[in-house]
Backbone as CSV, one residue per row, in Angstrom:
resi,resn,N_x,N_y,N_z,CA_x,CA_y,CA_z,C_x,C_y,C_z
1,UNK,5.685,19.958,2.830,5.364,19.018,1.753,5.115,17.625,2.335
2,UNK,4.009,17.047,1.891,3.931,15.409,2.552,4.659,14.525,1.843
3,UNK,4.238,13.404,2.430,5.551,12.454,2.687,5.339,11.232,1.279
4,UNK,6.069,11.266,0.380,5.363,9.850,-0.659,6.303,8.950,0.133
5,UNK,4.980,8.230,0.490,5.721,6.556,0.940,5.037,5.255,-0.032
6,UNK,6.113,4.493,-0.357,5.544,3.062,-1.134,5.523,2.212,-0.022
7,UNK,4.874,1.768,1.121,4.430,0.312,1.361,4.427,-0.650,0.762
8,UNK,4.907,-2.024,1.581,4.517,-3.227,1.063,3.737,-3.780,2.152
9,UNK,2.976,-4.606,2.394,2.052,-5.393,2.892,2.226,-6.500,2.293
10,UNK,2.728,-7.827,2.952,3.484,-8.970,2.539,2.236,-9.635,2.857
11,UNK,1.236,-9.452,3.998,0.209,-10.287,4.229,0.826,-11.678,4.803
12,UNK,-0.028,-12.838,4.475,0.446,-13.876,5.088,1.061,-14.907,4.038
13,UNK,2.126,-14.205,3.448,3.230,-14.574,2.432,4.700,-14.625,3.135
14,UNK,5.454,-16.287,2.976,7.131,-15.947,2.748,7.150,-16.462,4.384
15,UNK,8.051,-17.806,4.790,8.533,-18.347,6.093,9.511,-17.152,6.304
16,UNK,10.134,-17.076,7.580,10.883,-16.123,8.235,11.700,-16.267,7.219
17,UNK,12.622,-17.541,7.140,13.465,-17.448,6.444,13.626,-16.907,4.740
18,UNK,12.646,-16.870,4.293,12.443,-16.508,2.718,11.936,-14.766,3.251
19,UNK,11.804,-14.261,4.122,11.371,-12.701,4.506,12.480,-12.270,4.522
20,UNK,13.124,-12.972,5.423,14.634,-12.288,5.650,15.509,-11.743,5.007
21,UNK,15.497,-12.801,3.700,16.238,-12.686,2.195,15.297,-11.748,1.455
22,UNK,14.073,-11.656,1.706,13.053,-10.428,0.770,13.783,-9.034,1.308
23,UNK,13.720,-9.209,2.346,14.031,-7.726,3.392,15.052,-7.489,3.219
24,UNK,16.436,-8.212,3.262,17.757,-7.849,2.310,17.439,-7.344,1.481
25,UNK,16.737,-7.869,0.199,16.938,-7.820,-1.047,16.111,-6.131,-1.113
26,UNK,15.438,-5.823,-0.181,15.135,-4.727,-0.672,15.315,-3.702,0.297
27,UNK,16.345,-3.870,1.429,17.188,-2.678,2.196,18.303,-2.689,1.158
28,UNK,19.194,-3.285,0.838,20.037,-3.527,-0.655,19.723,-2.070,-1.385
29,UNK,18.424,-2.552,-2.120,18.138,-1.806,-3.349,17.838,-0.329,-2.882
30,UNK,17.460,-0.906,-1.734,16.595,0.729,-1.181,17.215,2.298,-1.712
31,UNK,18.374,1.871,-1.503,19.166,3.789,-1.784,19.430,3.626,-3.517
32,UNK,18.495,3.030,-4.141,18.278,3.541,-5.682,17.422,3.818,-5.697
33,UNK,16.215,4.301,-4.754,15.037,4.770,-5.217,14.770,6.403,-4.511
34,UNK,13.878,7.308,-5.152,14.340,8.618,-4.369,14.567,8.897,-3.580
35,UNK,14.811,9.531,-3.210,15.396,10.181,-1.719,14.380,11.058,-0.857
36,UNK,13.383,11.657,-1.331,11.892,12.041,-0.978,10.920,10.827,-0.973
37,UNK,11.210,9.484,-1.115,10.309,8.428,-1.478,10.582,7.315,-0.123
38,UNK,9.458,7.343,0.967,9.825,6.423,2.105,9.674,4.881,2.012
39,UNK,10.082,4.279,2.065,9.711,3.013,2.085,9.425,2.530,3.397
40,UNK,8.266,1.510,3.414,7.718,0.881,4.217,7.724,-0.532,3.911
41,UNK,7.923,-1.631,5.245,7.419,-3.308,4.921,6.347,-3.542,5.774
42,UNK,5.447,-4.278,5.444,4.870,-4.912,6.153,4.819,-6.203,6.661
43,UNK,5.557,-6.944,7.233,6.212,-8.323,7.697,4.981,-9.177,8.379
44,UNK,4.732,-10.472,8.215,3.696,-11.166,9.114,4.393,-10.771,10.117
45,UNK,3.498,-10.653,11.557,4.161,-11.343,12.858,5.221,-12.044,13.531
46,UNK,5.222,-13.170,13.016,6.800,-14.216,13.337,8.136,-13.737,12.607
47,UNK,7.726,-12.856,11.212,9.439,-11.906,10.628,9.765,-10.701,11.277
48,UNK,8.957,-10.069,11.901,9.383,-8.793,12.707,10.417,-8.845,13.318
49,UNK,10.824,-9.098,14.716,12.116,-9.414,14.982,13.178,-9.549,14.379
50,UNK,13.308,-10.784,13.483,14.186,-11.181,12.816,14.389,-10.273,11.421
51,UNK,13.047,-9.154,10.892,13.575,-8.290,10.027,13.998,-7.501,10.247
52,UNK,13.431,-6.589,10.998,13.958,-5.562,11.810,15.402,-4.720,12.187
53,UNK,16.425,-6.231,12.846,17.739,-5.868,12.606,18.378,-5.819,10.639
54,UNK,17.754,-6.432,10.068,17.982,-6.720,8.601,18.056,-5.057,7.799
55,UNK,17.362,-4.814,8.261,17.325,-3.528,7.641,17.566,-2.326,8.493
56,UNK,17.500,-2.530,9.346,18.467,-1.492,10.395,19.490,-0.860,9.475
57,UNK,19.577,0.783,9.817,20.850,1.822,8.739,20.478,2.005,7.232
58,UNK,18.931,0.702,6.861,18.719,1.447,5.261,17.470,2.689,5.758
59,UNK,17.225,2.980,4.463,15.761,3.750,4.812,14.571,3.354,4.979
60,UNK,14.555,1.771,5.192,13.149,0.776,5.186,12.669,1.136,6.491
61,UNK,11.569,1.215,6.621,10.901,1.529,8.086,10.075,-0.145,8.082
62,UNK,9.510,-0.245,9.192,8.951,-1.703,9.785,7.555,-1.371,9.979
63,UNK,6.504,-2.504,9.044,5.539,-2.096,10.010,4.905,-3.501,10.534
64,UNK,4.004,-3.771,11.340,2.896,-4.551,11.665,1.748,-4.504,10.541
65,UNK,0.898,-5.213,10.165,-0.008,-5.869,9.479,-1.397,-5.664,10.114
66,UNK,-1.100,-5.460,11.781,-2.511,-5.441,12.606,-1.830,-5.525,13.918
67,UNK,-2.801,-4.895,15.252,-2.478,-5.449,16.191,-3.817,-5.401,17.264
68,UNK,-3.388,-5.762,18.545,-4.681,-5.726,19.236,-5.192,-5.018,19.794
69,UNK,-6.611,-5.163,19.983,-7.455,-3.600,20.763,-7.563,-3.488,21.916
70,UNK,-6.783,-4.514,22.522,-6.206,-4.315,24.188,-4.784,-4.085,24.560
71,UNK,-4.104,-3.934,25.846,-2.905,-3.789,25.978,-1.947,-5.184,26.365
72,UNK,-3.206,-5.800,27.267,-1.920,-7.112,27.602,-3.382,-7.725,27.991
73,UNK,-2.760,-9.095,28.718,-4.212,-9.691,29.776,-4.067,-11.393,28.402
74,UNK,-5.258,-11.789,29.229,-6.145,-13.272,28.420,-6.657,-12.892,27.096
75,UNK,-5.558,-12.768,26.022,-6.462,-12.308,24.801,-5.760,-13.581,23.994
76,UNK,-5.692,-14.999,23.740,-4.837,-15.841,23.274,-4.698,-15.409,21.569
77,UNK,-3.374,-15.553,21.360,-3.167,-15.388,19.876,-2.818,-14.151,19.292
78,UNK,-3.365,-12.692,20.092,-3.280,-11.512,20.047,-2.035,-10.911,20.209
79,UNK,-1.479,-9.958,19.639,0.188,-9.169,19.442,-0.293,-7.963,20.223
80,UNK,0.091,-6.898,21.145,0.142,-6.209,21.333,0.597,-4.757,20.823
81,UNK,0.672,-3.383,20.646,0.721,-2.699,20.355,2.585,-2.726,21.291
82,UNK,2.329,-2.790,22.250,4.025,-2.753,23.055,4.557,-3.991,22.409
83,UNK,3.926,-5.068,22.481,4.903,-5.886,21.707,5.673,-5.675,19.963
84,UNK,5.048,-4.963,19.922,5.291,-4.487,18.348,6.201,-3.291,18.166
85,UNK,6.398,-2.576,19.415,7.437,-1.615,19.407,8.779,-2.530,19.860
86,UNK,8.626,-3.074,20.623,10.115,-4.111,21.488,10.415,-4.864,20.348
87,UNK,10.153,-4.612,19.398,10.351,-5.598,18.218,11.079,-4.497,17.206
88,UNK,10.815,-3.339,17.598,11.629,-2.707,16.163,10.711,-1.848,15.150
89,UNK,9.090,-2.186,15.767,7.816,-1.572,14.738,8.143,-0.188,14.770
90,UNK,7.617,0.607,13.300,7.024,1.791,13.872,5.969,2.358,13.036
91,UNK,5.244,1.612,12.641,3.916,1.223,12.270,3.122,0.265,12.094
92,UNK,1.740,0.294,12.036,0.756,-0.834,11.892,-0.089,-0.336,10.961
93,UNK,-0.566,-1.455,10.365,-1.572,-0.955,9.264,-3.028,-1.352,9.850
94,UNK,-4.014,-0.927,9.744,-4.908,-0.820,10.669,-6.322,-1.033,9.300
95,UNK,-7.629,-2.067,10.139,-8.703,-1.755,8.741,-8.269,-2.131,7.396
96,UNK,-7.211,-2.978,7.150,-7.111,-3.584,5.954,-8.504,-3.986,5.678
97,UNK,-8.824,-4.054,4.248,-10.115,-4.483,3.720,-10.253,-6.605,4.318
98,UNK,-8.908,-6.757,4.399,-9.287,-8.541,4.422,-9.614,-8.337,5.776
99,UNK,-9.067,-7.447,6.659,-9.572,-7.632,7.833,-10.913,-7.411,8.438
100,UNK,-11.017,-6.226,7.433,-12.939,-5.868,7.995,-14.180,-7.308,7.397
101,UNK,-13.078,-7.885,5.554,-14.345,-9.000,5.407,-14.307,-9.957,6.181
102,UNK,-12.797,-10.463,6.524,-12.957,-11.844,7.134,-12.988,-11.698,8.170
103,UNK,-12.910,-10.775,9.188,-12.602,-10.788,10.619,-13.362,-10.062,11.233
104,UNK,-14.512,-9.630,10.263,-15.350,-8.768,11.232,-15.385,-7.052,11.889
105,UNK,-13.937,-6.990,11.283,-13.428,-5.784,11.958,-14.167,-4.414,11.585
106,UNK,-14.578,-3.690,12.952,-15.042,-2.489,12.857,-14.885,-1.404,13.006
107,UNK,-15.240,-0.093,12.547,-14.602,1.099,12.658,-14.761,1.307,14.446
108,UNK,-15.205,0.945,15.194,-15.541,1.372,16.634,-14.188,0.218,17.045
109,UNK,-14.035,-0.433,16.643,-12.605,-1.468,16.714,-11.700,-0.650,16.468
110,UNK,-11.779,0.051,15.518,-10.683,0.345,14.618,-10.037,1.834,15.496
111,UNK,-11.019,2.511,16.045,-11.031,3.685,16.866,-10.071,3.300,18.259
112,UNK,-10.095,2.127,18.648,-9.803,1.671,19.803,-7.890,1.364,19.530
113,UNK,-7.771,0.709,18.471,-6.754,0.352,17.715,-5.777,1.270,17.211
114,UNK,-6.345,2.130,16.875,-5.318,3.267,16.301,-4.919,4.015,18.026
115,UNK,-5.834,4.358,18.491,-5.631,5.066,19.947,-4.622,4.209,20.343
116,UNK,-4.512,2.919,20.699,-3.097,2.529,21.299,-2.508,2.249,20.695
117,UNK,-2.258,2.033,19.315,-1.052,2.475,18.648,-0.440,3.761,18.336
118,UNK,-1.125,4.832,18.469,-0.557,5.847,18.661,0.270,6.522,20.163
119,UNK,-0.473,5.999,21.261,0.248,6.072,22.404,1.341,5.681,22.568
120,UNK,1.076,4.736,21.867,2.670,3.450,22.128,3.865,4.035,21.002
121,UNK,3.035,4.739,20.372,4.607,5.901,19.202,4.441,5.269,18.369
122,UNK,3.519,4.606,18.308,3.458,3.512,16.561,3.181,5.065,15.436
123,UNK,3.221,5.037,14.131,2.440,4.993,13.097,1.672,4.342,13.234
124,UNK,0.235,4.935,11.857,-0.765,4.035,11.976,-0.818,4.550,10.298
125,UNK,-1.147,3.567,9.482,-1.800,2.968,7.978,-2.932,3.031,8.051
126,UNK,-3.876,3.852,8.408,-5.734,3.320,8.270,-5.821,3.162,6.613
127,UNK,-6.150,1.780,6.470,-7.557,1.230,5.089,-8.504,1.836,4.809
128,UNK,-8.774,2.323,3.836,-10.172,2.670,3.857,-10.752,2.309,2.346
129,UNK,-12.028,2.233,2.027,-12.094,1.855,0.361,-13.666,1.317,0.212
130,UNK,-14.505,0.738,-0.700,-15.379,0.378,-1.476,-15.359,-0.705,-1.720
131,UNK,-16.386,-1.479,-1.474,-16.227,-2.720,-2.533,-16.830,-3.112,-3.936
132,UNK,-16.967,-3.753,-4.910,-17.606,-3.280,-5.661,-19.400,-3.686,-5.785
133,UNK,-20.230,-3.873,-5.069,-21.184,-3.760,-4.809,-21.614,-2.162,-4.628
134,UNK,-20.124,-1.545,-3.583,-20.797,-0.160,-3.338,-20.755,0.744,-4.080
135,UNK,-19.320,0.341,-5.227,-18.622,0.998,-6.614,-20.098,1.140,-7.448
136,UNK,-20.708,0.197,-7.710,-21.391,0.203,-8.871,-22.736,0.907,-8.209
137,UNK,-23.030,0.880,-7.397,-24.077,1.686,-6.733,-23.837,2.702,-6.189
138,UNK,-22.929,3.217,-6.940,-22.625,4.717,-6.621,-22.250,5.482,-5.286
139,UNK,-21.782,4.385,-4.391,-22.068,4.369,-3.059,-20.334,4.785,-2.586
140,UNK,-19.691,4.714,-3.332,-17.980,4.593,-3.140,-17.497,5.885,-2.062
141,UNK,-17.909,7.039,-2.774,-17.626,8.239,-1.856,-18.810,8.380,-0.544
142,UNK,-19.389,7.872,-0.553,-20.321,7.970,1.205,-19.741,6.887,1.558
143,UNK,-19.405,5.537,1.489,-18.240,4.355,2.045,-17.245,4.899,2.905
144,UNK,-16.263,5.912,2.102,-15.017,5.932,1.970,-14.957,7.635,3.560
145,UNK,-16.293,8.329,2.990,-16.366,9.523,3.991,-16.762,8.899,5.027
146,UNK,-17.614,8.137,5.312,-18.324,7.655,6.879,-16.981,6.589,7.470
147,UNK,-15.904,6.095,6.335,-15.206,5.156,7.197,-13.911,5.827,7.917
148,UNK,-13.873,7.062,7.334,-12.766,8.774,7.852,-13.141,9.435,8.734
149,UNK,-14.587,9.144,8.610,-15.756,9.941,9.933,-15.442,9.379,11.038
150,UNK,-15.866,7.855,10.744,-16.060,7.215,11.987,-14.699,6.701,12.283
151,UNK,-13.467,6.817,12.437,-12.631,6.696,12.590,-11.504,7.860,12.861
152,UNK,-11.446,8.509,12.019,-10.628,9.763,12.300,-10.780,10.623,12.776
153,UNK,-12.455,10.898,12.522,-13.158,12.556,13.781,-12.695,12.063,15.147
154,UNK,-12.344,10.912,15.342,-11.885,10.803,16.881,-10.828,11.294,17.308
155,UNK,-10.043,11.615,16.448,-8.485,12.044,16.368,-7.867,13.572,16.739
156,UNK,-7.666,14.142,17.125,-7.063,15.806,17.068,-5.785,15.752,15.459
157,UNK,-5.348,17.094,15.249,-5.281,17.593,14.009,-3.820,16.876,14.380
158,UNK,-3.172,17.389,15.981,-1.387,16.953,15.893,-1.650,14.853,15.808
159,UNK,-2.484,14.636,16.199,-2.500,12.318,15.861,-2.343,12.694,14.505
160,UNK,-2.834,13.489,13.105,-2.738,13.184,11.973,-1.820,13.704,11.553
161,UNK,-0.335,13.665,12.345,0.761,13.993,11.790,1.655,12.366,11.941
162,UNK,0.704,11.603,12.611,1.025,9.722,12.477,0.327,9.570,12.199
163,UNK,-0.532,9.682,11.094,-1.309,8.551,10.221,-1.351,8.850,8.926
164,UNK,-1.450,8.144,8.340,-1.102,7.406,6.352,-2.749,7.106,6.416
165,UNK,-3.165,7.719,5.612,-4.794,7.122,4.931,-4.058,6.209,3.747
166,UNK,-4.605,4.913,3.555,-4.352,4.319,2.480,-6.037,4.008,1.931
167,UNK,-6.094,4.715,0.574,-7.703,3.943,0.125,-7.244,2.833,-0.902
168,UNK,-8.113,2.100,0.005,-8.344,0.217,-1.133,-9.688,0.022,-1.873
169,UNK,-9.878,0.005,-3.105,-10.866,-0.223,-4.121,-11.529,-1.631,-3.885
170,UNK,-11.579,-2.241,-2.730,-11.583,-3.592,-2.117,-11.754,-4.276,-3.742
171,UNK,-12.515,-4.216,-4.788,-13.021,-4.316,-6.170,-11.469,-5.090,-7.178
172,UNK,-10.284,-3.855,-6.285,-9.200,-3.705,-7.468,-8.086,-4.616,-6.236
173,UNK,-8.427,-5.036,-5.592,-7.588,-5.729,-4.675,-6.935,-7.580,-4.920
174,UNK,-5.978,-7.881,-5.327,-5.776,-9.640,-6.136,-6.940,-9.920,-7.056
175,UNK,-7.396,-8.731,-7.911,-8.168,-9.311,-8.682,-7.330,-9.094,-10.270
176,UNK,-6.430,-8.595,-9.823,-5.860,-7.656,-11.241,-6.589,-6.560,-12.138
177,UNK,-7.727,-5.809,-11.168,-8.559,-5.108,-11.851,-7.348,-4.231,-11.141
178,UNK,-7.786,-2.867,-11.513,-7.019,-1.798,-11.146,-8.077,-0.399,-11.808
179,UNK,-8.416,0.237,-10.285,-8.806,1.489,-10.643,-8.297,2.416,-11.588
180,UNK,-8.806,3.470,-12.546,-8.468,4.456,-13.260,-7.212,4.589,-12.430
181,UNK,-6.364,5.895,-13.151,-5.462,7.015,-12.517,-6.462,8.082,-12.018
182,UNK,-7.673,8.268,-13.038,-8.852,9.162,-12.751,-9.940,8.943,-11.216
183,UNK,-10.280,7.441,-11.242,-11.160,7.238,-10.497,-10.033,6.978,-8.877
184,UNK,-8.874,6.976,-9.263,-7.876,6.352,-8.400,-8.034,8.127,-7.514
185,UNK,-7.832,9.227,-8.751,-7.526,10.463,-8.110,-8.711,11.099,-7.012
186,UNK,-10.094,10.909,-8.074,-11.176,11.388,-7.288,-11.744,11.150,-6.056
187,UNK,-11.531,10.152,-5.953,-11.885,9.464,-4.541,-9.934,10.257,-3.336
188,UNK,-9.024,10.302,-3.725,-8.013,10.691,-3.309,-8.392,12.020,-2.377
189,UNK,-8.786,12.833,-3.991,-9.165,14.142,-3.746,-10.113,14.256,-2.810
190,UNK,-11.518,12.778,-2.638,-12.771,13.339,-1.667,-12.131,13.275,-0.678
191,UNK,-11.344,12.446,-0.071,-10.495,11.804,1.379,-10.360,13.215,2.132
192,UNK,-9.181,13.696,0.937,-8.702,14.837,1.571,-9.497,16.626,1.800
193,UNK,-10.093,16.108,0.647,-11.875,17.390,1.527,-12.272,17.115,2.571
194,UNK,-12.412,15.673,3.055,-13.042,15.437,4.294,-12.640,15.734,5.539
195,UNK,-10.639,15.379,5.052,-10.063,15.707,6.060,-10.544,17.512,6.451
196,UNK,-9.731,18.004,5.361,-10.297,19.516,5.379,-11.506,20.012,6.122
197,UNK,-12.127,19.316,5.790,-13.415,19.959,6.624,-13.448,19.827,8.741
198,UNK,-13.099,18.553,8.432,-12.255,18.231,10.141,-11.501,19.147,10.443
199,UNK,-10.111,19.060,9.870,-8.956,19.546,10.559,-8.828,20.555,10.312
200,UNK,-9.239,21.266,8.930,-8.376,22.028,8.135,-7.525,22.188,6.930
201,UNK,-7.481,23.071,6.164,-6.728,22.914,4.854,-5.237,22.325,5.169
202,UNK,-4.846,22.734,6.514,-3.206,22.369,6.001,-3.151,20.625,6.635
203,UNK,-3.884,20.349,7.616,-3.493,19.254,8.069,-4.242,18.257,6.658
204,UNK,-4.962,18.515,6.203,-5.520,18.019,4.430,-3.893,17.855,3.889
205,UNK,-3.732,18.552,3.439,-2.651,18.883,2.679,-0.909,18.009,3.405
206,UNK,-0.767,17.765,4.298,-0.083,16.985,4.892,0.064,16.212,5.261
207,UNK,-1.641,15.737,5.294,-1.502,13.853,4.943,-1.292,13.156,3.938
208,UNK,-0.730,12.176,4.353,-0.175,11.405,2.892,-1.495,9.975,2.617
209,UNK,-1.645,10.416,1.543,-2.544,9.308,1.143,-2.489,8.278,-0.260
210,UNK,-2.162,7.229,0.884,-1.482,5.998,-0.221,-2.831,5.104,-1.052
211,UNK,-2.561,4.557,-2.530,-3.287,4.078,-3.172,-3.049,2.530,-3.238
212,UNK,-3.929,1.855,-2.748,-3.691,-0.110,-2.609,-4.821,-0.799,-3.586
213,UNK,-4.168,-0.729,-4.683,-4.913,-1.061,-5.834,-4.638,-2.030,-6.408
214,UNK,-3.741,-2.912,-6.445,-2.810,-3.771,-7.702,-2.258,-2.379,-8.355
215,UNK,-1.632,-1.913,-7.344,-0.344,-1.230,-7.932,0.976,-1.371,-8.356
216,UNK,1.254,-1.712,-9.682,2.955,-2.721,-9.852,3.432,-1.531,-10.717
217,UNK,4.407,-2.378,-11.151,5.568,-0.874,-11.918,5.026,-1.113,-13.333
218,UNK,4.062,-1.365,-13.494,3.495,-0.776,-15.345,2.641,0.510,-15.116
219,UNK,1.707,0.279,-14.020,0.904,1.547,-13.563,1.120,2.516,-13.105
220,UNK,2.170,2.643,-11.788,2.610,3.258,-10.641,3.167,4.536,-11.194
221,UNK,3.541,4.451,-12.289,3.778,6.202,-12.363,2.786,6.673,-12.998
222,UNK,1.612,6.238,-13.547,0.689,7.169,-13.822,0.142,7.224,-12.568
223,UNK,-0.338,6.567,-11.793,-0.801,6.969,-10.251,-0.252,8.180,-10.253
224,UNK,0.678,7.523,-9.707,1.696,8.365,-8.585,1.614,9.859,-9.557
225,UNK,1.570,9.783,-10.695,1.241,11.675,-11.043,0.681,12.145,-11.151
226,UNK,-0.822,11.719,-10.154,-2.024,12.413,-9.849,-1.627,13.402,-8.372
227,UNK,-2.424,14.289,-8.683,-2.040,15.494,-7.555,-2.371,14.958,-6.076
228,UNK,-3.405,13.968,-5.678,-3.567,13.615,-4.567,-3.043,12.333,-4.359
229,UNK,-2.159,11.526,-5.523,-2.071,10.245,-5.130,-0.335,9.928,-4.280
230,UNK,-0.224,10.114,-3.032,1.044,10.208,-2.232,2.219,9.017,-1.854
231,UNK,1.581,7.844,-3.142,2.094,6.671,-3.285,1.262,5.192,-3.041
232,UNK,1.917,4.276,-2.773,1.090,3.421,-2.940,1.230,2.576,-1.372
233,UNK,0.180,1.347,-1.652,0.193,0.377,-0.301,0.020,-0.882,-0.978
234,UNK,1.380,-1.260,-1.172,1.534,-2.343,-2.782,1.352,-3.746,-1.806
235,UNK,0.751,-4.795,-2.453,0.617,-6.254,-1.835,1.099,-7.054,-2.510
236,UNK,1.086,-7.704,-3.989,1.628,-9.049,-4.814,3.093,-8.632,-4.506
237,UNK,2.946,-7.242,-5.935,4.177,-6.338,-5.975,5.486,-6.649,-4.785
238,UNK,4.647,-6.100,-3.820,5.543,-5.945,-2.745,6.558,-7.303,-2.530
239,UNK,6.164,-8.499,-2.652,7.168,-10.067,-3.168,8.155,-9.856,-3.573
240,UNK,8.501,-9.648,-4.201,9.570,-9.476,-5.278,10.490,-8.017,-5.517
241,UNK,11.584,-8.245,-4.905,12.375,-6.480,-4.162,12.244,-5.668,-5.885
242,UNK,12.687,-5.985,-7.084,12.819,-5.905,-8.042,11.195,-5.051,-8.516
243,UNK,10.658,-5.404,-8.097,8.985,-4.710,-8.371,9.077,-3.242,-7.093
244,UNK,9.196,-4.145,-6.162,9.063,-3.096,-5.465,9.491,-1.761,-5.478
245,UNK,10.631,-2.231,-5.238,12.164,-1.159,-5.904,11.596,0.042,-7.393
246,UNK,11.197,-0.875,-7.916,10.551,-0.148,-9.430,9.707,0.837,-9.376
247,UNK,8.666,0.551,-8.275,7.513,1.102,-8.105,7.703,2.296,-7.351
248,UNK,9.058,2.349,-6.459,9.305,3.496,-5.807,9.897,4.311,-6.615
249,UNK,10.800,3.982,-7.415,11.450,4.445,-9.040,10.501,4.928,-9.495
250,UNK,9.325,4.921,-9.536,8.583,5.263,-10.241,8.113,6.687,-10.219
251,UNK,8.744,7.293,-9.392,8.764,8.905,-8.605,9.673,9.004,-9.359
């Protein structure tokens, strides 16, 4: 059976010190929400360390936000994939939608990125999603297959026993729009044909594929009771342990 995990992705929200107290507040809450239900954070850069021990002994796992497509050397400003394990990581989220608009980032990037985070024992979060230019032009499911293509056919069937597909509606992202439960499912469902056709029915069936929609606790259980939807990859939400917490409740 795959894995429902709720993510948060904090983005570039909350000084160390106001993370620290987030990350309490929701290793705390953590053992009220199921017990089949994983939780994930996503911490800027400068809270890693310092969250890390914070939640040490709950069920919160750690992740990175991004890291770099080299190992070490003259890359100024850049986090490493090893630096992110010596820290306590054991995932990165990879291809966020802000990262492909504002930063350029590409699936031949993105190929490079997941490969050494997987060496290094990371998890990996791949993004994947539409924007709505491609939504309304009918373009959403060839987007969403060529960005699984070009990224994941690189992969063997045992790498996709570390990786989380998360699809982002780039459309439904801080806008407060929010995809169907319907349109949320179908696109769920194409992901995991695609995989299928790659890997196979079972490695399909054993990936977990998270929904990053403006997902909060008014919606999250109709999601979450779509047959392909394996939880969420929450961002505002994720602020506030009390939402968060809810949203995993929501199983």
């Amino acid at each position: 059976m795959r894995k429902k995990i709720v993510a948060g992705n904090w983005k570039m929200n909350t000084t160390v010190q106001e993370g620290v107290s987030l990350a309490e507040a929701v290793a705390a809450k953590s053992a009220q929400t199921p017990e089949n239900v994983g939780l994930i954070i996503a911490t800027p850069f400068t809270h890693l360390a310092c969250v890390a021990p914070v939640i040490k002994g709950s069920k919160v796992q750690l992740s990175a936000q991004n890291c770099a497509d080299h190992t070490s050397g003259a890359y100024t400003g850049e986090v490493s994939v090893d630096m992110l394990k010596s820290v306590g990581c054991q995932w990165t989220i990879l291809g966020h939608s802000e990262r492909r608009q504002y930063y350029a980032e590409t699936d031949e990037k993105l190929v490079v990125k997941t490969r050494l985070a997987l060496e290094a024992g990371l998890g990996v979060i791949l993004c994947v999603g539409e924007n709505l230019e491609q939504r309304e032009a009918g373009k959403h499911f060839d987007v969403v297959k060529e960005q699984i293509e070009n990224v994941l056919f690189n992969f063997t069937a045992e790498d996709m026993k570390n990786i989380i597909v998360a699809y982002e509606p780039v459309w439904a992202i801080g806008t407060g729009k929010t995809a169907t439960a319907d349109q949320a499912e179908e696109i769920h469902a194409c992901i995991r044909k695609v995989l299928a056709g790659k890997f196979g029915e079972q490695v399909a069936e054993d990936t977990t594929i998270l929904y990053g929609g403006s997902c909060k606790p008014s919606n999250a259980h109709e999601l979450f009771a779509q047959k392909d939807i394996d939880g969420g990859l929450i961002g505002g939400a994720s602020l506030k342990a009390d939402d968060f917490i809810a949203i995993a409740q929501a199983y």
